[in-house]
N, CA, C and O atoms as CSV, one atom per row, in Angstrom:
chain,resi,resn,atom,element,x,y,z
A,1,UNK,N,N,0.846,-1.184,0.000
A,1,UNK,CA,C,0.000,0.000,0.000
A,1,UNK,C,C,0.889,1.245,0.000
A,1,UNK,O,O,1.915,1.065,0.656
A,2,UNK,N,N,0.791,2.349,-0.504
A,2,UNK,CA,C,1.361,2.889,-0.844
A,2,UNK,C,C,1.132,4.627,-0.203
A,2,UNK,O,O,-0.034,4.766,-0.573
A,3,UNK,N,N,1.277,5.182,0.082
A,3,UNK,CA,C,1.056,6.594,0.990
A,3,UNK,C,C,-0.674,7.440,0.958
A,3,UNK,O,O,-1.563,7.880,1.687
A,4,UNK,N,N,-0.309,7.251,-0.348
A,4,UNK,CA,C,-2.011,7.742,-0.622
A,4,UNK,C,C,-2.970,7.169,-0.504
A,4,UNK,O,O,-4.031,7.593,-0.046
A,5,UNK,N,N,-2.689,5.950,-0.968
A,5,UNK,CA,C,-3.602,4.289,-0.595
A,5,UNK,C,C,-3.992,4.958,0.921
A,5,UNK,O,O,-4.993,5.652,1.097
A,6,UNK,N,N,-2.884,4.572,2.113
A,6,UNK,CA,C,-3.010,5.256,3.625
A,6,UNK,C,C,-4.169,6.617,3.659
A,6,UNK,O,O,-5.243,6.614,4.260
A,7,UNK,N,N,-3.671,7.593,2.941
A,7,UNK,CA,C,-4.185,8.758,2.969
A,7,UNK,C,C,-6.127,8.462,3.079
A,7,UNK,O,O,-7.065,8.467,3.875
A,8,UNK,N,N,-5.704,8.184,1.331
A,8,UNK,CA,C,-7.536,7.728,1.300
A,8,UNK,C,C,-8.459,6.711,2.136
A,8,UNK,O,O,-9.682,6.579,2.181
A,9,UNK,N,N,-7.426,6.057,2.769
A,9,UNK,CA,C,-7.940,5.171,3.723
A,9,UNK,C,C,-8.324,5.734,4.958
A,9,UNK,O,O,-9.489,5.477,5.262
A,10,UNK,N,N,-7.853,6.250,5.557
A,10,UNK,CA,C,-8.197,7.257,6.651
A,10,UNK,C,C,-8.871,8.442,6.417
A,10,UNK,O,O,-9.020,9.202,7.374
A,11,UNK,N,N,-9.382,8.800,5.144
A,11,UNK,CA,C,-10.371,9.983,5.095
A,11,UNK,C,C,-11.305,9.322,4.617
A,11,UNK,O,O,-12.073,10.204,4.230
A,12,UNK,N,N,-11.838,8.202,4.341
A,12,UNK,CA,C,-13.138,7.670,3.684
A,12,UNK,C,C,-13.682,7.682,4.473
A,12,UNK,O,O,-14.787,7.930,3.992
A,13,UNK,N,N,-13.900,7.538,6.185
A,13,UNK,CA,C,-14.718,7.260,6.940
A,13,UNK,C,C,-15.633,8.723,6.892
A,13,UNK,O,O,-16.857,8.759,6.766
A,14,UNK,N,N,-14.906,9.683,6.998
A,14,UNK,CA,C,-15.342,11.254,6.971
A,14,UNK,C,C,-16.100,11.825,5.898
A,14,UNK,O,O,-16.743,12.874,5.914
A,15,UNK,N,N,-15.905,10.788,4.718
A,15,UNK,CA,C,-16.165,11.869,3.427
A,15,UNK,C,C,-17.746,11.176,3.122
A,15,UNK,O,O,-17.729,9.948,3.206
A,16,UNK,N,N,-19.078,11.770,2.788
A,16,UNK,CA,C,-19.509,10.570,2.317
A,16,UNK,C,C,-18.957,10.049,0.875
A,16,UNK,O,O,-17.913,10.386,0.317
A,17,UNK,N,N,-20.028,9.060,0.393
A,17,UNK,CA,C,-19.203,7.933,-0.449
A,17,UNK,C,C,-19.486,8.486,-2.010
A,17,UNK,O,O,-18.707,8.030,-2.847
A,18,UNK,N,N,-20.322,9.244,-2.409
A,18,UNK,CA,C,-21.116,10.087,-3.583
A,18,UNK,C,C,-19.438,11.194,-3.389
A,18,UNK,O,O,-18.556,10.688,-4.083
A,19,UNK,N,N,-19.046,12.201,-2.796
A,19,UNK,CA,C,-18.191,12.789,-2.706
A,19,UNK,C,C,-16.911,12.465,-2.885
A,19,UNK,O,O,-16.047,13.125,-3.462
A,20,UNK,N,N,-16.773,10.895,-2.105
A,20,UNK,CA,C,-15.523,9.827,-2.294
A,20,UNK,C,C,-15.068,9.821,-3.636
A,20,UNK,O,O,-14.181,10.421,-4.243
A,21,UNK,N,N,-16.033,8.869,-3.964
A,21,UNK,CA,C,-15.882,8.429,-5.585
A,21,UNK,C,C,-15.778,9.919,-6.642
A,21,UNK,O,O,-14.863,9.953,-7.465
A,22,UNK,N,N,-16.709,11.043,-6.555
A,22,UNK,CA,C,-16.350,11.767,-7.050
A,22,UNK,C,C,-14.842,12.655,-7.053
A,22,UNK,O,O,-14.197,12.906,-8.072
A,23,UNK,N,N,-14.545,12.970,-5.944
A,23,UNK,CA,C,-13.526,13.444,-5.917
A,23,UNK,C,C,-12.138,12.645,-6.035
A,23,UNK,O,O,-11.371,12.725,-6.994
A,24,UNK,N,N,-11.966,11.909,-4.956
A,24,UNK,CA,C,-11.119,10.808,-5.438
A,24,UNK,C,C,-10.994,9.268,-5.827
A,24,UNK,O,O,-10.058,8.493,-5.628
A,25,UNK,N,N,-12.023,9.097,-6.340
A,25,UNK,CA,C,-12.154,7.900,-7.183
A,25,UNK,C,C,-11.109,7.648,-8.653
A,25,UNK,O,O,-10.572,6.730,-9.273
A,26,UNK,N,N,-11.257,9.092,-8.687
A,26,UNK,CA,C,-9.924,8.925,-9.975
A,26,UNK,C,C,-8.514,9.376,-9.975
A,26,UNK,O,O,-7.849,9.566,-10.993
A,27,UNK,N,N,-8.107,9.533,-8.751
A,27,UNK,CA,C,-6.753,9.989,-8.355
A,27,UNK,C,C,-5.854,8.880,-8.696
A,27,UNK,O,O,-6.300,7.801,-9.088
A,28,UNK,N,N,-5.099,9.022,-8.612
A,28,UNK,CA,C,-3.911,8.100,-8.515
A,28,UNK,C,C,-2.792,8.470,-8.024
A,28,UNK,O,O,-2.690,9.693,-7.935
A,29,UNK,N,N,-1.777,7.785,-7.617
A,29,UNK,CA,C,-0.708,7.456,-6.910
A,29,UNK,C,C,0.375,7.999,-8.058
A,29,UNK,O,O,0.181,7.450,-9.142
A,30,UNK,N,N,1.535,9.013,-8.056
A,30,UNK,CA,C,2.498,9.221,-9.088
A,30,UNK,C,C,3.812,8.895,-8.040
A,30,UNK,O,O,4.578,7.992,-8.376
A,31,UNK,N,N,3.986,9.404,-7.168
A,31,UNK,CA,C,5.395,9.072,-6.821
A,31,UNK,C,C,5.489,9.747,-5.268
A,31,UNK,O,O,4.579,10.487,-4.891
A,32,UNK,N,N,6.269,9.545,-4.677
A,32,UNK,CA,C,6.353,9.809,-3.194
A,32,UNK,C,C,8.298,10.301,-2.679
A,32,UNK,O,O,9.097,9.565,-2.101
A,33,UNK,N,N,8.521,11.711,-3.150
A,33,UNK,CA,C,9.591,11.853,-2.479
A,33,UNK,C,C,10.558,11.640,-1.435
A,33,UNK,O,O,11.787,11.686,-1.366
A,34,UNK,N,N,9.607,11.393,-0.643
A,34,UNK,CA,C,9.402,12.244,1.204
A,34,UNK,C,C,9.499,13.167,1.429
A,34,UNK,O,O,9.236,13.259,2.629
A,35,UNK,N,N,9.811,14.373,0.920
A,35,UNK,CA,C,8.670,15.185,1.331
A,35,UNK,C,C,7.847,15.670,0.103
A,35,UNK,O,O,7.220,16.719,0.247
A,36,UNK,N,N,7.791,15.112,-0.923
A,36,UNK,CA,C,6.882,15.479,-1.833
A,36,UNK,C,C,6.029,14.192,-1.835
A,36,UNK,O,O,6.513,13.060,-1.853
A,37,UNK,N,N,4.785,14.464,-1.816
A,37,UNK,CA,C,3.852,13.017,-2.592
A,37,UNK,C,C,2.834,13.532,-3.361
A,37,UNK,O,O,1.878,14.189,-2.949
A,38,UNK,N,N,3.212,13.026,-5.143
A,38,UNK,CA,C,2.923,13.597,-5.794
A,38,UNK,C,C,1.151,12.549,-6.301
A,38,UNK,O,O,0.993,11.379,-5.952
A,39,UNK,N,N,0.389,13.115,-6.891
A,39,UNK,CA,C,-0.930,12.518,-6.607
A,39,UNK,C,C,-1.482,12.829,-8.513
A,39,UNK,O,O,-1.385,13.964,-8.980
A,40,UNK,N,N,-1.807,12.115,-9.030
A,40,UNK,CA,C,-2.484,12.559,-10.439
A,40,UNK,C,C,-3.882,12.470,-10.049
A,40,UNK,O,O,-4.335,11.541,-9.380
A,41,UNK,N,N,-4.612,13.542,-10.519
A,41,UNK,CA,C,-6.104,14.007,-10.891
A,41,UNK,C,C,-6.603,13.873,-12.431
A,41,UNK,O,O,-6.030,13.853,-13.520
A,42,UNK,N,N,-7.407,13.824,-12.170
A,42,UNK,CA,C,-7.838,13.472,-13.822
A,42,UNK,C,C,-8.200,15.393,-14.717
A,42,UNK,O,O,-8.053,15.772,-15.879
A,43,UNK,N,N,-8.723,16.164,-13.371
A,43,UNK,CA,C,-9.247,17.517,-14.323
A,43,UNK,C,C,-9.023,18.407,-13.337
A,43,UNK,O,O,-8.804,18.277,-12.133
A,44,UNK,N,N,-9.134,19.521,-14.199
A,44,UNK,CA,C,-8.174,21.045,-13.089
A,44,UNK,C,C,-9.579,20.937,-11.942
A,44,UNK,O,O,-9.352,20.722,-10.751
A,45,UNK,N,N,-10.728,21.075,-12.355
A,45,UNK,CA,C,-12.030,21.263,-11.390
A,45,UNK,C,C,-11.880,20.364,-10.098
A,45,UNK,O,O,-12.213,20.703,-8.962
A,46,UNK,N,N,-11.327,19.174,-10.466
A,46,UNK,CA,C,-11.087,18.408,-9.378
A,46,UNK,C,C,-9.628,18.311,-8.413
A,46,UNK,O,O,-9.588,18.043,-7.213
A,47,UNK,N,N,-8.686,18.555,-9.145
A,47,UNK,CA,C,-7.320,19.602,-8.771
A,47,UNK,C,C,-7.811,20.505,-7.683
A,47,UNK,O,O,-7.609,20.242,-6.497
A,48,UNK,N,N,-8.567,21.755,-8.156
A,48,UNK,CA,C,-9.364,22.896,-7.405
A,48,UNK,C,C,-10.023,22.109,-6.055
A,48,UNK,O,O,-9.452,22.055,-4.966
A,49,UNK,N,N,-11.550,21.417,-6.404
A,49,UNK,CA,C,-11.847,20.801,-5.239
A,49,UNK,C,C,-11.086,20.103,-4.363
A,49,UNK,O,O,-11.333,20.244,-3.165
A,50,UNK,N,N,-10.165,19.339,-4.725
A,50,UNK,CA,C,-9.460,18.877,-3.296
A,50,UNK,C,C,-8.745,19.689,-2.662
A,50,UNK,O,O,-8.599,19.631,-1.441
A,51,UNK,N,N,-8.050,20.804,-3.631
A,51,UNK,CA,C,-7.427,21.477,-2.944
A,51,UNK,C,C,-8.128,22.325,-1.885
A,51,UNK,O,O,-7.881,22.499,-0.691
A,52,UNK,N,N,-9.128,22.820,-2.733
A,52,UNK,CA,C,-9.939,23.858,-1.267
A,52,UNK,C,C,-10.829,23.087,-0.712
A,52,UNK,O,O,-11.139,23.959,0.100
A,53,UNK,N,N,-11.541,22.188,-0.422
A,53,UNK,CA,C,-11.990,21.391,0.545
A,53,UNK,C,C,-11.052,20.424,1.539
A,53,UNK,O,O,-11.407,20.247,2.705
A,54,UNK,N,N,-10.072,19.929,1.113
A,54,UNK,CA,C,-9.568,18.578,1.579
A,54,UNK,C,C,-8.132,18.753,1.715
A,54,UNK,O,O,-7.374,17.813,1.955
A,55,UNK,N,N,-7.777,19.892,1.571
A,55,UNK,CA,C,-6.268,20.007,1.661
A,55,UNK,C,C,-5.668,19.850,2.966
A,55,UNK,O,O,-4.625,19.246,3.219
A,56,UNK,N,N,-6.763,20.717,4.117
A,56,UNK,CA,C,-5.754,20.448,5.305
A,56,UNK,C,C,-6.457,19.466,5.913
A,56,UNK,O,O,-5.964,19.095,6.979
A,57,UNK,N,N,-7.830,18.725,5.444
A,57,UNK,CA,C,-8.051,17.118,5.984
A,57,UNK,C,C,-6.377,16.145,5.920
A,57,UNK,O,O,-5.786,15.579,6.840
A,58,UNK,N,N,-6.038,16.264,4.569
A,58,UNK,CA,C,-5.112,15.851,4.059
A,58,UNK,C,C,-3.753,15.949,4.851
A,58,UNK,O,O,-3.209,14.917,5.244
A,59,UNK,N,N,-3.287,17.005,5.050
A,59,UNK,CA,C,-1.878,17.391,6.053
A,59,UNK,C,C,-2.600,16.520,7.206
A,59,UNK,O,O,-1.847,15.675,7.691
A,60,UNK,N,N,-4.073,16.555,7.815
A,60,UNK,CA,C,-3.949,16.360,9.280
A,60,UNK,C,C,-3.479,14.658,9.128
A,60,UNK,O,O,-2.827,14.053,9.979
A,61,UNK,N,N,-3.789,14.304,8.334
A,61,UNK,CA,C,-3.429,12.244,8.087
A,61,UNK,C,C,-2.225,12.505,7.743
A,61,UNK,O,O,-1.292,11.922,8.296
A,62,UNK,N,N,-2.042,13.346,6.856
A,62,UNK,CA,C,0.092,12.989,7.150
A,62,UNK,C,C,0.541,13.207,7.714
A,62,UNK,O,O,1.762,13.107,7.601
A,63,UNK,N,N,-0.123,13.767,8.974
A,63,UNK,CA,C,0.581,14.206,10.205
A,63,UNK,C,C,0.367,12.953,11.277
A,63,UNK,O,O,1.212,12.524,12.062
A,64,UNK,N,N,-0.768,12.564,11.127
A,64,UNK,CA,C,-1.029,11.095,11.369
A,64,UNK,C,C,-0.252,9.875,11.142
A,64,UNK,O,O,-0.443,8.870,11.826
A,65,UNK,N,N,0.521,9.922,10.310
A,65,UNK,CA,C,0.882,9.002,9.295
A,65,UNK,C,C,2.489,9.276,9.481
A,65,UNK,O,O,3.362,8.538,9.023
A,66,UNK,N,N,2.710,10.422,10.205
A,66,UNK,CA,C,4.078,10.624,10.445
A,66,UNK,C,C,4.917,11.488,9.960
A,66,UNK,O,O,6.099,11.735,10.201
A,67,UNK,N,N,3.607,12.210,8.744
A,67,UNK,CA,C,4.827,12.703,7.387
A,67,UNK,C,C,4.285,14.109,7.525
A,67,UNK,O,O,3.773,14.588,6.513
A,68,UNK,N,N,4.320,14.838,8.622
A,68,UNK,CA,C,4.244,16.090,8.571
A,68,UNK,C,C,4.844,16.985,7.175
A,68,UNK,O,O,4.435,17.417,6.097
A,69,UNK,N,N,5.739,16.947,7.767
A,69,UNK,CA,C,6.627,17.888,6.782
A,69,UNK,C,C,6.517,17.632,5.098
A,69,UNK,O,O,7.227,18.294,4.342
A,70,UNK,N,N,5.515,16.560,4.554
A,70,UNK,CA,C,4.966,16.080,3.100
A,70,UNK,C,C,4.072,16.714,3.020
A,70,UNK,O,O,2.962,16.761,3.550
A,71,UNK,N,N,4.988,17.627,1.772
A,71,UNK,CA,C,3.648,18.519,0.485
A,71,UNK,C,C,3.010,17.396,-0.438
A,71,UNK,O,O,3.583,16.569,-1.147
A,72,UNK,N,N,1.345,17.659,-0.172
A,72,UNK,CA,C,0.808,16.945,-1.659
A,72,UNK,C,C,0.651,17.906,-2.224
A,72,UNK,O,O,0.356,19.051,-1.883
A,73,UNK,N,N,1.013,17.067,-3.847
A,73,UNK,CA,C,1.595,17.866,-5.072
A,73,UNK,C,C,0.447,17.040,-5.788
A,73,UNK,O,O,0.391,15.811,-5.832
A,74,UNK,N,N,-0.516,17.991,-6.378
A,74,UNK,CA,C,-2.144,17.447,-7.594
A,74,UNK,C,C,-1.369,17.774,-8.411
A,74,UNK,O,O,-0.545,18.684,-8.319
A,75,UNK,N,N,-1.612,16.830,-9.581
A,75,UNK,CA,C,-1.304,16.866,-10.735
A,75,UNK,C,C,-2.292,16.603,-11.532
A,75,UNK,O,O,-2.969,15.588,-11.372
A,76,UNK,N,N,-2.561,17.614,-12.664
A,76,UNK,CA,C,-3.638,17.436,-13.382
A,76,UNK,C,C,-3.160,16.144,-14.976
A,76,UNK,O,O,-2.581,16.541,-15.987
A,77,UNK,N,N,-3.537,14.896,-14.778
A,77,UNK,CA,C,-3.356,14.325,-16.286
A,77,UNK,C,C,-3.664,14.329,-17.135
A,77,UNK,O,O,-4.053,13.249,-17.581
A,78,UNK,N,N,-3.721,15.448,-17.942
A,78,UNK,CA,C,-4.032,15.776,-19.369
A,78,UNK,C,C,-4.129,14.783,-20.357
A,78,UNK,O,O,-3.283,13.930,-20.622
A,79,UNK,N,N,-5.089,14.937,-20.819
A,79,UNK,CA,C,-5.026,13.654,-22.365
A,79,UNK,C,C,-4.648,14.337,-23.473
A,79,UNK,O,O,-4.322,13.765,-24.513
A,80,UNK,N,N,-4.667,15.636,-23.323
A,80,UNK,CA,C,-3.983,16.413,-24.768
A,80,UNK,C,C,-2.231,15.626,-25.169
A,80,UNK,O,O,-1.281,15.719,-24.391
A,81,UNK,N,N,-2.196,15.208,-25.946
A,81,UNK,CA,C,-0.310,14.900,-25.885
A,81,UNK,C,C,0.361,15.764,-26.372
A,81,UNK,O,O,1.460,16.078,-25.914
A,82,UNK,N,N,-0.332,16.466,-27.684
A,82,UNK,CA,C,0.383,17.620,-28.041
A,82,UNK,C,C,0.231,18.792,-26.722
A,82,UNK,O,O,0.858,19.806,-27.027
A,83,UNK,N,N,-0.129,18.855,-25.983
A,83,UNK,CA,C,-0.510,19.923,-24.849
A,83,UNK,C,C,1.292,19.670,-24.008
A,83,UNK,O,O,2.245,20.440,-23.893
A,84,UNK,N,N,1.067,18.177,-23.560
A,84,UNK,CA,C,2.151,17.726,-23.051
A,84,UNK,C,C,3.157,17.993,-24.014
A,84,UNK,O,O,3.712,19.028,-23.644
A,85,UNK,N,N,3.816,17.464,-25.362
A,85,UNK,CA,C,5.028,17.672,-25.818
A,85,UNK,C,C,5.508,19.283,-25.496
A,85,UNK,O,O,6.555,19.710,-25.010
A,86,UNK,N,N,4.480,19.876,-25.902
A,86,UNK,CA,C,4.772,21.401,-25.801
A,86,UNK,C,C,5.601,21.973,-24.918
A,86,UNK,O,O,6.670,22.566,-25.061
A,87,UNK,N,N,4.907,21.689,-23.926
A,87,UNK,CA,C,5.526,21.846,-22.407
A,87,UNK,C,C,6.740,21.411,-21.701
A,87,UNK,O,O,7.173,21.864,-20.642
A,88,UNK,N,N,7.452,20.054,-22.752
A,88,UNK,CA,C,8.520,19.319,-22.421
A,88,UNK,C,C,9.301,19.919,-23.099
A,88,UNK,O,O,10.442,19.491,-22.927
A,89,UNK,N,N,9.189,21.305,-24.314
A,89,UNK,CA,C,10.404,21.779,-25.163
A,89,UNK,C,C,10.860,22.805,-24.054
A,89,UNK,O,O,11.859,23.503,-24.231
């Protein structure tokens, strides 16, 4: 299990389950620095919502979890590819 796996595990009890699935039902797991843990979102709207609803739910479980000092980092995953190459010149 993997940090966020943890994360979402300890905020499901709080969230209801219509909100769950909406908001993070489509997240995923990208990579875990220590102190970065980086998180993919599927769309900026949902980027936005976690951030201003759930952000400091979020710190309080990594503070839980031990990992105070871990920034989550949303990442929006674009399906544009030309959007992406662009951005990699």
């Amino acid at each position: 299990m993997n940090l966020w796996d943890e994360v979402l595990e300890k905020m499901r009890a709080d969230i209801p389950d219509d909100d769950f699935r909406r908001f993070f039902g489509e997240t995923a797991y990208a990579s875990d620095s220590g102190d970065q843990l980086t998180v993919w979102v599927t769309t900026e709207p949902i980027r936005r919502h976690i951030t201003t609803h759930y952000e400091r739910a979020i710190e309080r479980v990594l503070e839980t979890l031990g990992r105070s000092n871990t920034h989550l980092r949303l990442v929006v995953s674009g399906t544009d590819e030309d959007e992406d190459e662009e951005d990699d010149e």
